[in-house]
N, C-alpha and C positions, 0 to 999 in steps of 0.2 A: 388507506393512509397516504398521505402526501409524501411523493419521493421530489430528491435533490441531486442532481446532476453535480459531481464534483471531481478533481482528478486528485489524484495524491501522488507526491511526490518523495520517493523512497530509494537513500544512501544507504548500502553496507558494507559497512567498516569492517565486522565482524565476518567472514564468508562461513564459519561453523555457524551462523546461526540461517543460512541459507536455505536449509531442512525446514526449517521450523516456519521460520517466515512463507513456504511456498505452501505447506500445510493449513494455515491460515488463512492463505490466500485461495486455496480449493473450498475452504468450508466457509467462507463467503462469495463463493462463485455462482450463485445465480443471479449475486447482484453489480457482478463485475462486467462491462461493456468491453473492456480492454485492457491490454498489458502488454509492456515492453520493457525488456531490460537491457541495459548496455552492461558490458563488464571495463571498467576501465583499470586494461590491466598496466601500466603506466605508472599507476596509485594505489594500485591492488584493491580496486574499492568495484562494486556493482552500483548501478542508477539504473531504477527503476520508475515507470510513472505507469500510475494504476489509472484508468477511468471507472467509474461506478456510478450507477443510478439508484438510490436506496433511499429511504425513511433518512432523516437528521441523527435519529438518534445511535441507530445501524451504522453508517459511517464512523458515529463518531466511536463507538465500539471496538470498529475493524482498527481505526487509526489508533486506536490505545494499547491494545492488543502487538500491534505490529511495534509501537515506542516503546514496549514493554521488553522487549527482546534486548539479548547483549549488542552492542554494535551497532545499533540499527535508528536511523531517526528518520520521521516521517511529517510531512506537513500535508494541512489539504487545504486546496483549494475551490470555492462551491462559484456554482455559474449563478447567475443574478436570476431572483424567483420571477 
């Protein structure tokens, strides 16, 4: 199947939902290339930007999953096919 190169980009407002979210992020982790998180503690908020290489329909999965969460909003961005 064809994979897509995309990064996602991931604000939490929520830090109880931190648990959840990084659980998430383990059980889509073979299709993860990268991760970094800032904590901007300033604002009390985490920024996150995930990189992934996966199927379309897989990301868009992981990115619904993660919106789905208290707190938590996610966007992604895909590299040109």
């Amino acid at each position: 199947m064809e994979t897509r190169v995309a990064v996602m980009g991931i604000i939490v407002q929520d830090l109880q939902s931190a648990e959840s979210l990084n659980a998430i992020l383990h059980e889509y982790g073979e299709v993860i290339i990268g991760r970094m998180g800032i904590p901007y503690r300033q604002k009390n908020i985490s920024i996150m930007s995930v990189a992934v290489d996966a199927p379309q329909d897989t990301i868009s999965a992981l990115a619904g999953k993660i919106g789905r969460l208290s707190g938590v909003s996610v966007k992604t961005a895909y590299a040109p096919m």
